[in-house]
C-alpha positions as protocol buffer text, in pm:
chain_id: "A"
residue {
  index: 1
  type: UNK
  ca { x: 2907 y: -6379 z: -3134 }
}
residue {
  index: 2
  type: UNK
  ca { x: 3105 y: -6046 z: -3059 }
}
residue {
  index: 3
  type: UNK
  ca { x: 3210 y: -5873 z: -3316 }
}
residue {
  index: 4
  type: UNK
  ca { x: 3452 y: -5537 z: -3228 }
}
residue {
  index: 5
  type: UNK
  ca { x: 3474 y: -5319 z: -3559 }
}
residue {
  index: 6
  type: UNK
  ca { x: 3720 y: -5024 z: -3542 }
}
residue {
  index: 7
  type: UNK
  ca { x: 3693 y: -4944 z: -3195 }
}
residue {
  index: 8
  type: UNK
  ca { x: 3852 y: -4632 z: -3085 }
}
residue {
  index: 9
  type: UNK
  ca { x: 3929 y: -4452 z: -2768 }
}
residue {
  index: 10
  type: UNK
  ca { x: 4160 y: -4117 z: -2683 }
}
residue {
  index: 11
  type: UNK
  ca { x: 4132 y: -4006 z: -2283 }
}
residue {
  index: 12
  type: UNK
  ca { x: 4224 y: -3672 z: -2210 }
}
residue {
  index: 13
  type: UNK
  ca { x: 4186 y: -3529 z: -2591 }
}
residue {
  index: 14
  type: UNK
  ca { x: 4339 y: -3159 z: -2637 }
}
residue {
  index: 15
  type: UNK
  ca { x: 4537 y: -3146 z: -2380 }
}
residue {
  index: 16
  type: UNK
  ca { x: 4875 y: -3265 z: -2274 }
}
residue {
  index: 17
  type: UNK
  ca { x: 4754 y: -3599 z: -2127 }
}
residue {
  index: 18
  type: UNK
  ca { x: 4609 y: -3762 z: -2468 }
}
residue {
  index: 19
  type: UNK
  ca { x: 4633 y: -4084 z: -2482 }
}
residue {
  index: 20
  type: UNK
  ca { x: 4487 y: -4289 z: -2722 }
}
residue {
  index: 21
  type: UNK
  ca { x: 4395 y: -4630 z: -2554 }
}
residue {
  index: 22
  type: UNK
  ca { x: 4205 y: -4811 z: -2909 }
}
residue {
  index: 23
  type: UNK
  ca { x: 4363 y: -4702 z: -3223 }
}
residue {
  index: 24
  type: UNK
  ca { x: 4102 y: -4932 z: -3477 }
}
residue {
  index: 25
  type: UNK
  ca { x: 4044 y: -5251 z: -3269 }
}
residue {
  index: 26
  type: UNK
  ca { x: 3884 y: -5471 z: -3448 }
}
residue {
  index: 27
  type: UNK
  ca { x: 3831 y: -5863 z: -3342 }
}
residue {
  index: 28
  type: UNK
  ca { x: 3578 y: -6152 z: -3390 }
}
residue {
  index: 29
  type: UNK
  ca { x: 3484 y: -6388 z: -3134 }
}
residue {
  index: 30
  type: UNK
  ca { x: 3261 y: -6704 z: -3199 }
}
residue {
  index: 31
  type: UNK
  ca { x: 3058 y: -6867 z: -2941 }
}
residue {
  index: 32
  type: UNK
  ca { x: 3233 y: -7089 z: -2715 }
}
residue {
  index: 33
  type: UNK
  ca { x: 3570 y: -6889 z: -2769 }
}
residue {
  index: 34
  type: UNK
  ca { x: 3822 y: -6863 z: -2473 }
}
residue {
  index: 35
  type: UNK
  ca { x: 4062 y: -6628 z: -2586 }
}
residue {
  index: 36
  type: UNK
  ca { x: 4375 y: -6526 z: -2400 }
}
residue {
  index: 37
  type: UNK
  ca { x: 4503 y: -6101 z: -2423 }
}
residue {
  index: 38
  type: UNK
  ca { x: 4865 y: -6006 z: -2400 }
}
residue {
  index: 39
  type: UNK
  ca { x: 5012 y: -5675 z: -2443 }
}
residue {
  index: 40
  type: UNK
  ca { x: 5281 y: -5460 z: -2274 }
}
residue {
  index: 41
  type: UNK
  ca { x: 5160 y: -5164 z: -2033 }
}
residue {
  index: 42
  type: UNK
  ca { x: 4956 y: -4921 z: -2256 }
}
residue {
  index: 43
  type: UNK
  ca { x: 4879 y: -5191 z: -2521 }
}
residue {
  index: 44
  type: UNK
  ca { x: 4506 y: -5123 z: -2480 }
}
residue {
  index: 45
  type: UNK
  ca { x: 4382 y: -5506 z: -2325 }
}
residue {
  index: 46
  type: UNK
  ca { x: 4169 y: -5332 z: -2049 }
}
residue {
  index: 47
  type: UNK
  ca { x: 4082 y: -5028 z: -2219 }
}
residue {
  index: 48
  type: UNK
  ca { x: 3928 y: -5305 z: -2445 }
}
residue {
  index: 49
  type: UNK
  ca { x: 3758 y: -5481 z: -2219 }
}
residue {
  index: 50
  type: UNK
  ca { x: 3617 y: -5140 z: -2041 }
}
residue {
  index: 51
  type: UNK
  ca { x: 3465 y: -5076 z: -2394 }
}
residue {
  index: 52
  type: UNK
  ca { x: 3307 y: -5381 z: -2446 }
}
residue {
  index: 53
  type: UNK
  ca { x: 3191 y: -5300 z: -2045 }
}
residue {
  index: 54
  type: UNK
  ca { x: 3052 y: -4975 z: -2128 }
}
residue {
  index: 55
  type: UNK
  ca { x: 3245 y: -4810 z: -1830 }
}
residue {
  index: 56
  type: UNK
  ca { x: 3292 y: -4514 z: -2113 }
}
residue {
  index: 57
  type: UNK
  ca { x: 3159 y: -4437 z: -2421 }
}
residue {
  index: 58
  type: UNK
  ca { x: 3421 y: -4545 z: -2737 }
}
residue {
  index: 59
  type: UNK
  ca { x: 3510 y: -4228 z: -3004 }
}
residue {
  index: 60
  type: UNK
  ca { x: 3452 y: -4483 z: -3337 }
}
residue {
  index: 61
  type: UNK
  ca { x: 3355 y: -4807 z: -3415 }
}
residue {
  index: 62
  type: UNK
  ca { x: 3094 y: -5046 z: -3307 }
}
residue {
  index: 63
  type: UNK
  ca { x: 3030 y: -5347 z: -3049 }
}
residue {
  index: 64
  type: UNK
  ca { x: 2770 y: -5624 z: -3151 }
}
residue {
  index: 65
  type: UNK
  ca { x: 2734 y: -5934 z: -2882 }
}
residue {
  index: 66
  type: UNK
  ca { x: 2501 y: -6175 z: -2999 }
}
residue {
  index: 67
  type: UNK
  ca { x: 2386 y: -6013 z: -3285 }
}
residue {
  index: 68
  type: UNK
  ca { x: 2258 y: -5703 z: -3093 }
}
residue {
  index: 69
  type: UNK
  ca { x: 2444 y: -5369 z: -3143 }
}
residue {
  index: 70
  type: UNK
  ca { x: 2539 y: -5226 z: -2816 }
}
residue {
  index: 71
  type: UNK
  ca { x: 2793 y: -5015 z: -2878 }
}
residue {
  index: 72
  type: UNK
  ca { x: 2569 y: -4745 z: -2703 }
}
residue {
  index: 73
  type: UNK
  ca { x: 2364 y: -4940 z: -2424 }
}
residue {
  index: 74
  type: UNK
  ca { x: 2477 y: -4814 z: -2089 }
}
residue {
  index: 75
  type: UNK
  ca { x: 2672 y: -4977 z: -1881 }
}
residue {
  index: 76
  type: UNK
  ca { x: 2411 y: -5122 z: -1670 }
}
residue {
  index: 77
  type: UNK
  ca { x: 2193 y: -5279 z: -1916 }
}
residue {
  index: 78
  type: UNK
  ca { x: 2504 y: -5470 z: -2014 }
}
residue {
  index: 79
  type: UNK
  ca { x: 2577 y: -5610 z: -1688 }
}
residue {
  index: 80
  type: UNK
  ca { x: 2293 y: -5874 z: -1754 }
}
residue {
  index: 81
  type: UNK
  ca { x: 2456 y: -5974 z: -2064 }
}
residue {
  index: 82
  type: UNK
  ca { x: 2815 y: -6005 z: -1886 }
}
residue {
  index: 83
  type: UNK
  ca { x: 2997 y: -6138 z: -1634 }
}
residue {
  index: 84
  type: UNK
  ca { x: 3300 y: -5979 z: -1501 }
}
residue {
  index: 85
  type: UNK
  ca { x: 3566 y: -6046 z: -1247 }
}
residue {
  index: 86
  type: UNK
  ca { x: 3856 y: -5762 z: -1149 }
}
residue {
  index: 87
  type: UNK
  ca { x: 4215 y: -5804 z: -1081 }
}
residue {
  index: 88
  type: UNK
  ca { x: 4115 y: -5668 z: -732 }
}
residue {
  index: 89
  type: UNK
  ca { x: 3993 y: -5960 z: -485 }
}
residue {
  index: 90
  type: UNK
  ca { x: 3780 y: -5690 z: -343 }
}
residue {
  index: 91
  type: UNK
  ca { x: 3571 y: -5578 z: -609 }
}
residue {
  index: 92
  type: UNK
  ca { x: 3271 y: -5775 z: -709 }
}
residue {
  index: 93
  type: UNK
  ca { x: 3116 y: -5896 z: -390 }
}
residue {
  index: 94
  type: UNK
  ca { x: 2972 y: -5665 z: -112 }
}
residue {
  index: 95
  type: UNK
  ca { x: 3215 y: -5780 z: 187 }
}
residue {
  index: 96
  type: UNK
  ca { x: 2959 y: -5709 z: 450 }
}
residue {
  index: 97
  type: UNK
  ca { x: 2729 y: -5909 z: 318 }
}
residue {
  index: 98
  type: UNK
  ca { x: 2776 y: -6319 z: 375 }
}
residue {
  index: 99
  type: UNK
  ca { x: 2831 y: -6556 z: 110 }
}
residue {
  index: 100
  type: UNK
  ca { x: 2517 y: -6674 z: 22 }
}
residue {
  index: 101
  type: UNK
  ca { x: 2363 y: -6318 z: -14 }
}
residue {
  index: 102
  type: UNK
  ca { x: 2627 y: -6219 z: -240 }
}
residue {
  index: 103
  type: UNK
  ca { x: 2518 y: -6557 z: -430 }
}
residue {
  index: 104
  type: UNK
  ca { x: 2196 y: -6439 z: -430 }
}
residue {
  index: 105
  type: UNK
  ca { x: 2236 y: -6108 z: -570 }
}
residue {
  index: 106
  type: UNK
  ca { x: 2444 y: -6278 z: -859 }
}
residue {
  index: 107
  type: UNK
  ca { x: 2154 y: -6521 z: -907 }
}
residue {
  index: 108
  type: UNK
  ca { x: 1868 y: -6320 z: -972 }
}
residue {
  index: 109
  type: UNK
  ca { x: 2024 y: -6025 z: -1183 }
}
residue {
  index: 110
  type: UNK
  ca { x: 1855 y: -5908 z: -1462 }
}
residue {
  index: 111
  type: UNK
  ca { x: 1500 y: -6008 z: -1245 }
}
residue {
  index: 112
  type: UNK
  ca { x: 1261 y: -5814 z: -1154 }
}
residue {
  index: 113
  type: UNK
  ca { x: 1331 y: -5747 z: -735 }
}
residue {
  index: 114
  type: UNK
  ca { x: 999 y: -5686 z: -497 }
}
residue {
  index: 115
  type: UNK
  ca { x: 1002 y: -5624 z: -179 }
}
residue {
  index: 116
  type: UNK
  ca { x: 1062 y: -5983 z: -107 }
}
residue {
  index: 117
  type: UNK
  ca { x: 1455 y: -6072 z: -23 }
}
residue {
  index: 118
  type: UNK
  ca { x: 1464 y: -6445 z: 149 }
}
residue {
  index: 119
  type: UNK
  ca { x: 1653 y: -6708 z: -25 }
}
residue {
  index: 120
  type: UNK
  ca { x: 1442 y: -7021 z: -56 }
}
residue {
  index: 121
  type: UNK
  ca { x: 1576 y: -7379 z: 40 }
}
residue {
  index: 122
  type: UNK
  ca { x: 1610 y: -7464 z: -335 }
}
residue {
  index: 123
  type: UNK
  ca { x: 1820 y: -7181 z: -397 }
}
residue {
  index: 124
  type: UNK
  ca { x: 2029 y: -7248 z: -83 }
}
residue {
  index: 125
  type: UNK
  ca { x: 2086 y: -7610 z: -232 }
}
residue {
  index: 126
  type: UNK
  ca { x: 2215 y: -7481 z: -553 }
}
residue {
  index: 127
  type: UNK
  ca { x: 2420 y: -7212 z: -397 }
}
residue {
  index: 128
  type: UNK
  ca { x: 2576 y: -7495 z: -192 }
}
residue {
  index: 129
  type: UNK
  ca { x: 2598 y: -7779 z: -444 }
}
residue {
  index: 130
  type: UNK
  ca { x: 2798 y: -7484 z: -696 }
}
residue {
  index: 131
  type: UNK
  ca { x: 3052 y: -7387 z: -419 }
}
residue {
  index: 132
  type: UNK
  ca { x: 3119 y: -7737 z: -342 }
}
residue {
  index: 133
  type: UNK
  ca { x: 3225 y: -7774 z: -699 }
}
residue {
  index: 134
  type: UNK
  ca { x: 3519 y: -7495 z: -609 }
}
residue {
  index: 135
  type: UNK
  ca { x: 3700 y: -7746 z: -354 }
}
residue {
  index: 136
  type: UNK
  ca { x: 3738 y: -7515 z: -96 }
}
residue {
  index: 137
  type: UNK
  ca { x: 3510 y: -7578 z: 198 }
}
residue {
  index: 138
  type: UNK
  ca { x: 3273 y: -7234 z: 117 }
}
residue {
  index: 139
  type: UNK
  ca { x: 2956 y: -7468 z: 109 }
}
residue {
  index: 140
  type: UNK
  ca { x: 2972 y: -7543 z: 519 }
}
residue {
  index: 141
  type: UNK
  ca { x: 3043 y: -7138 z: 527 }
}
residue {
  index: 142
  type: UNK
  ca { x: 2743 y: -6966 z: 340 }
}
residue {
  index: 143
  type: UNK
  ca { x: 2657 y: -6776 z: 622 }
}
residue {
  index: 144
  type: UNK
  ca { x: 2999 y: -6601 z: 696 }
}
residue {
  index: 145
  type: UNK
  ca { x: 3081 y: -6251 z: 606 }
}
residue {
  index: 146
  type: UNK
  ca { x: 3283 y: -6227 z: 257 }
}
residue {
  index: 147
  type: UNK
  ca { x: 3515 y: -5968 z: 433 }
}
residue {
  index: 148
  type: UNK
  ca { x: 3647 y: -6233 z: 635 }
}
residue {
  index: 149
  type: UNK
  ca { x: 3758 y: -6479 z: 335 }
}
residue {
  index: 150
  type: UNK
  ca { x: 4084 y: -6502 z: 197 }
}
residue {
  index: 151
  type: UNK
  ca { x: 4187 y: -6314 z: -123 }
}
residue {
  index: 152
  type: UNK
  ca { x: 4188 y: -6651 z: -311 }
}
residue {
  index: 153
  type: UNK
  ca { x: 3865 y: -6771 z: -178 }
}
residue {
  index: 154
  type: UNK
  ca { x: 3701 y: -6430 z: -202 }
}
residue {
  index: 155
  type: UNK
  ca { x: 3838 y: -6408 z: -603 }
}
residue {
  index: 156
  type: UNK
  ca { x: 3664 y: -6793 z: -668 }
}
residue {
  index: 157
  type: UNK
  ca { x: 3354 y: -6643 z: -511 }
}
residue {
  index: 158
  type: UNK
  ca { x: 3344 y: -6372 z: -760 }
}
residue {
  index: 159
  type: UNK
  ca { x: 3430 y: -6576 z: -1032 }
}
residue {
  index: 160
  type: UNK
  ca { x: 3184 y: -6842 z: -947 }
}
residue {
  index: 161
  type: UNK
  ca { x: 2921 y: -6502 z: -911 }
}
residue {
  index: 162
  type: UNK
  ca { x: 3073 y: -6407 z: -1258 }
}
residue {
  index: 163
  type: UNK
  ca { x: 2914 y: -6769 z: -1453 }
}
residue {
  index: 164
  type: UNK
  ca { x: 2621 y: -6803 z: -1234 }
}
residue {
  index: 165
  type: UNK
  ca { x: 2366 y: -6702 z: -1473 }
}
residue {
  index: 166
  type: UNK
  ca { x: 2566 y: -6827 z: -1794 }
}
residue {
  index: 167
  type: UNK
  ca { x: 2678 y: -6451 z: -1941 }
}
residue {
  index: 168
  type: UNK
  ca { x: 2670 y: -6414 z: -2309 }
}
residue {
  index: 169
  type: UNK
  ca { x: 3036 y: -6297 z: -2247 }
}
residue {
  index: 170
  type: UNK
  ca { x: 3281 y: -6380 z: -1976 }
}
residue {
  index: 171
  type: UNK
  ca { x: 3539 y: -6083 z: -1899 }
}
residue {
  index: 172
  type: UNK
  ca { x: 3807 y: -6171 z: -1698 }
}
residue {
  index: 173
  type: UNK
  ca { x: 4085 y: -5834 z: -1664 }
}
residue {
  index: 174
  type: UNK
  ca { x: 4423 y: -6029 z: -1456 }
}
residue {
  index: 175
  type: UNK
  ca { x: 4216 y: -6191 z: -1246 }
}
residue {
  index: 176
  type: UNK
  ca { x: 4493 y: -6387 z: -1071 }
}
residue {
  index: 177
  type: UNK
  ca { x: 4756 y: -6117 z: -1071 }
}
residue {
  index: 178
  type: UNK
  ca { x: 4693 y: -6012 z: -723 }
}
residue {
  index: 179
  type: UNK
  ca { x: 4709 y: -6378 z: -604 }
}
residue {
  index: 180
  type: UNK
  ca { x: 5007 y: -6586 z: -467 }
}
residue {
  index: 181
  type: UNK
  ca { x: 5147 y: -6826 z: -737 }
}
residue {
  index: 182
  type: UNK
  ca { x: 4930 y: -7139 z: -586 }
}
residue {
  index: 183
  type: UNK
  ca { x: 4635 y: -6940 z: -505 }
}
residue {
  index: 184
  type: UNK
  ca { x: 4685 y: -6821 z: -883 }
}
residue {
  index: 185
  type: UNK
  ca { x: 4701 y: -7179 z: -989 }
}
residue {
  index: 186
  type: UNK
  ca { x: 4410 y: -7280 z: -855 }
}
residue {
  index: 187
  type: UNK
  ca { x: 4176 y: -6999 z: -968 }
}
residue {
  index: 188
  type: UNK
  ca { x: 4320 y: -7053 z: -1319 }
}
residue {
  index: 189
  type: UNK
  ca { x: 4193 y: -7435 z: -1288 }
}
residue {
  index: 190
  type: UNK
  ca { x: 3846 y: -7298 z: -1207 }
}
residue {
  index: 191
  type: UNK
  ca { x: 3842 y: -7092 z: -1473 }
}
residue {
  index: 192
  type: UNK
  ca { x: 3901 y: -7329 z: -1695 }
}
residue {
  index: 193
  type: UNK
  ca { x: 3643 y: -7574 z: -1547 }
}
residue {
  index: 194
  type: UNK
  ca { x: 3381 y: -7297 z: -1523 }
}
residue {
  index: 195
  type: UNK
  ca { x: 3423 y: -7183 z: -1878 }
}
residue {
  index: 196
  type: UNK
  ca { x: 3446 y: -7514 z: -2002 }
}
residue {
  index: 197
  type: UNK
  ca { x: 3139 y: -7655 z: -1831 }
}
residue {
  index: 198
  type: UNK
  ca { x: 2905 y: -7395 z: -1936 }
}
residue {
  index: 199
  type: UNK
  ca { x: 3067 y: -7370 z: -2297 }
}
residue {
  index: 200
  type: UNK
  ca { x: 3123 y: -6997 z: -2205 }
}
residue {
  index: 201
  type: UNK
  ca { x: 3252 y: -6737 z: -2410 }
}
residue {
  index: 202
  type: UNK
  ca { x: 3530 y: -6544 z: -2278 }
}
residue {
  index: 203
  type: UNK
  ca { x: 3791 y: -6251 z: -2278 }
}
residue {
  index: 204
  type: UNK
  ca { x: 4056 y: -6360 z: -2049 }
}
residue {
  index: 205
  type: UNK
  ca { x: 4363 y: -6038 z: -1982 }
}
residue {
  index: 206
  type: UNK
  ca { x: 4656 y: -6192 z: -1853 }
}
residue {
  index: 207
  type: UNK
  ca { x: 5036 y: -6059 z: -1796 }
}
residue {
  index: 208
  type: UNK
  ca { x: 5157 y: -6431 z: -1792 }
}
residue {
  index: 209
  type: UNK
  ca { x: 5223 y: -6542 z: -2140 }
}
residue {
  index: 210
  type: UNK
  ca { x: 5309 y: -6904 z: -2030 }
}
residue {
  index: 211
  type: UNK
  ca { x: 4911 y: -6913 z: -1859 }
}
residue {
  index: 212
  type: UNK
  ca { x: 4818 y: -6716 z: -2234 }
}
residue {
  index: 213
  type: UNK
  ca { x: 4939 y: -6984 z: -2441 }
}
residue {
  index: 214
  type: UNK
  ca { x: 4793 y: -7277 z: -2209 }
}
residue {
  index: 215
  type: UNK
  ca { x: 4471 y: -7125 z: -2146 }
}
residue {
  index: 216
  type: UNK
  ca { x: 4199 y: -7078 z: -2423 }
}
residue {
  index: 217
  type: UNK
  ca { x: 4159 y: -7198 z: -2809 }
}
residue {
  index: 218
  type: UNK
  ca { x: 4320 y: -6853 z: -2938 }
}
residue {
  index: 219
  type: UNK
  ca { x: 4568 y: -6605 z: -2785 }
}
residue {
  index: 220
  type: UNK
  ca { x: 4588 y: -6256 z: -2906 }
}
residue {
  index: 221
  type: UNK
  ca { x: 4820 y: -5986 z: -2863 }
}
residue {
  index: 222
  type: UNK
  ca { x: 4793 y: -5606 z: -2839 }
}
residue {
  index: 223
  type: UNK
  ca { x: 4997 y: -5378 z: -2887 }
}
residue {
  index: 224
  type: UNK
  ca { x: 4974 y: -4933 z: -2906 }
}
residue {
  index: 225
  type: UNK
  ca { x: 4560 y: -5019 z: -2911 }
}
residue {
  index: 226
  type: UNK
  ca { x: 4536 y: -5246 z: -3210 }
}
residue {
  index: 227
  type: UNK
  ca { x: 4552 y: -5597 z: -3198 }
}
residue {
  index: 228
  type: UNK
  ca { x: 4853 y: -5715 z: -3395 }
}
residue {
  index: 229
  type: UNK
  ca { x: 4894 y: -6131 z: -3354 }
}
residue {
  index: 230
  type: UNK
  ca { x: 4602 y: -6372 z: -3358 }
}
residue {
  index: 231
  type: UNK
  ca { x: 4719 y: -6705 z: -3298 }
}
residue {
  index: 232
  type: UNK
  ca { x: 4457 y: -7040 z: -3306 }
}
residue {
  index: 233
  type: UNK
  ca { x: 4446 y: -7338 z: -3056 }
}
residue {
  index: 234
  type: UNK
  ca { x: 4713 y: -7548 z: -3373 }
}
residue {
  index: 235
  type: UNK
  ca { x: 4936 y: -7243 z: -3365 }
}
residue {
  index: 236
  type: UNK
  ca { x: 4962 y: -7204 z: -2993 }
}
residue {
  index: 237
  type: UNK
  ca { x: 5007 y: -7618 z: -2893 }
}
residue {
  index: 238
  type: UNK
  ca { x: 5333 y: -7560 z: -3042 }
}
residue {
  index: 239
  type: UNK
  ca { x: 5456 y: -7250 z: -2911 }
}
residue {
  index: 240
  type: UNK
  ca { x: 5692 y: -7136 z: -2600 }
}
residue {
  index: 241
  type: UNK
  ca { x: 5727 y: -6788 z: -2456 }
}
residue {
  index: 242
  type: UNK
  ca { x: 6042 y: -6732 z: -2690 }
}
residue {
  index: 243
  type: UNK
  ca { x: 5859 y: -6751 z: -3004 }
}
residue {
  index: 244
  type: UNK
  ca { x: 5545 y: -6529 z: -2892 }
}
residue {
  index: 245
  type: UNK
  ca { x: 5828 y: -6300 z: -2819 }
}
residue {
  index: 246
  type: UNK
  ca { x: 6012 y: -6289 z: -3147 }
}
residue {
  index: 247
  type: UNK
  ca { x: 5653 y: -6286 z: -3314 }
}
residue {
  index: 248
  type: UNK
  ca { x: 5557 y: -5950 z: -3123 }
}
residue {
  index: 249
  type: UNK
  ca { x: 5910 y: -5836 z: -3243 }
}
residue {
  index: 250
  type: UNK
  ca { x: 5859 y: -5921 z: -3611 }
}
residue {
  index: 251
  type: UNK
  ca { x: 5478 y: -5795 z: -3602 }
}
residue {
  index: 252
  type: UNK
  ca { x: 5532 y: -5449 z: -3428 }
}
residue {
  index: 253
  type: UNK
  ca { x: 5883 y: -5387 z: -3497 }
}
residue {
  index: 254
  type: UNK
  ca { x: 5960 y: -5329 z: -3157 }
}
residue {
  index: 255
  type: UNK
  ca { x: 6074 y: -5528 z: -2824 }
}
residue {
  index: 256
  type: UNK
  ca { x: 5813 y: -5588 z: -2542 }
}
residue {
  index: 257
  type: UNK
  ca { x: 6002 y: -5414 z: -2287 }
}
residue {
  index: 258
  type: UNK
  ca { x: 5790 y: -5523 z: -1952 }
}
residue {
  index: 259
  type: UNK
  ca { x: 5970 y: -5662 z: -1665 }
}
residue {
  index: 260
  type: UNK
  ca { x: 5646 y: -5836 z: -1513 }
}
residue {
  index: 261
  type: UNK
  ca { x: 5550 y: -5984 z: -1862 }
}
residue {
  index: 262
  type: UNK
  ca { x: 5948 y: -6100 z: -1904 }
}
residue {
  index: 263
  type: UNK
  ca { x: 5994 y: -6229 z: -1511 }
}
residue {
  index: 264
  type: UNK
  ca { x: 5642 y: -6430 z: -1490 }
}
């Protein structure tokens, strides 16, 4: 379904900044896979994700979704194939726009736009009947500003946005790590719901390796922009936080020295 062959990625080449982000990435994802990334800072998880984006242009390698190279397709002719949502509440919905416009906009991507903008009463039930289904009262609000909703509410908005159209790929990059614990919570519970309901493929970065090993069928770790552990839904049931710990250890020879991986 994706297929990531020997992706590779230096910023800043030739000078004293170089920093190679993808060092030979290569990973396999089959339709209906939720798979969980873990790394330390610098292991290459969003640089990954950015790639698979298009937000830059990789060095090496190649990206196939669906069967259909598109390792060089620009970023925006991507964005009908994928559905994203930021660690930044804030990014992915226009905040001066209400709540069903922003629905709107996430509705009809991809389709060809006239001059014609208003939202028709069947789309306004849909809209409605979907953000019912997130529990938190945004169906009587549709016509309030998104600036004024809570970081929480405003981050299940986007995420809702994110599976309206059923992407070919769902990218989620720490979605919840701007979020209160219970906020958190709950957005993780819709993303599970979400993904699982429309049998969604999905990339989900997370610093919380208790959420990695509940979440998803497979949880993968990265480490110095390769990925190094691939563990399936049997070898994660069994798992704690201690053993994916002395598993990066044995795999990359090192210790994963990061205090908000360590104190989550």
């Amino acid at each position: 379904m994706l297929v990531l062959k020997d992706l590779r990625k230096t910023f800043n080449p030739g000078t004293v900044m170089r920093k190679m982000a993808l060092a030979g990435v290569d990973l396999t994802l089959n339709k209906g896979d939720f798979i969980t990334v873990i790394g330390g800072n610098g292991a290459g998880k969003s640089t990954m994700l950015n790639a698979i984006a298009g937000t830059f242009q990789i060095d090496n390698g190649t990206i196939t979704l669906g069967g259909r190279d598109i390792t060089h397709l620009p970023e925006h002719k991507r964005a009908a194939l994928l559905g994203r949502v930021f660690q930044d509440p804030m990014t992915g919905t226009a905040a001066s726009m209400n709540i069903e416009e922003n629905l709107a906009l996430a509705y009809r991507r991809g389709q060809h736009r006239g001059l014609r903008w208003g939202i028709s009463a069947k789309e306004r039930i849909l809209y409605k009947e979907k953000l019912a289904s997130l529990d938190l009262g945004l169906e009587t609000r549709m016509s309030s500003k998104v600036g004024l909703l809570s970081g929480g509410q405003r981050q299940a908005l986007t995420l809702l946005m994110a599976t309206l159209q059923k992407p070919e790929l769902l990218l989620l990059d720490e979605h919840t790590a701007a979020l209160d614990p219970k906020t958190a919570e709950k957005v993780l519970r819709l993303t599970r719901h979400l993904i699982e309901e429309n049998n969604l493929t999905a990339l989900m970065v997370t610093h919380n390796m208790k959420d990695a090993l509940a979440l998803g069928n497979r949880t993968i770790m990265m480490h110095e922009g390769k990925v190094i552990l691939d563990l399936n839904a049997e070898q994660k049931q069994h798992m704690t936080v201690e053993d994916l710990l002395a598993q990066f250890e044995k795999v990359s020879g090192h210790e994963l020295v990061n205090d908000r991986m360590l104190l989550t």
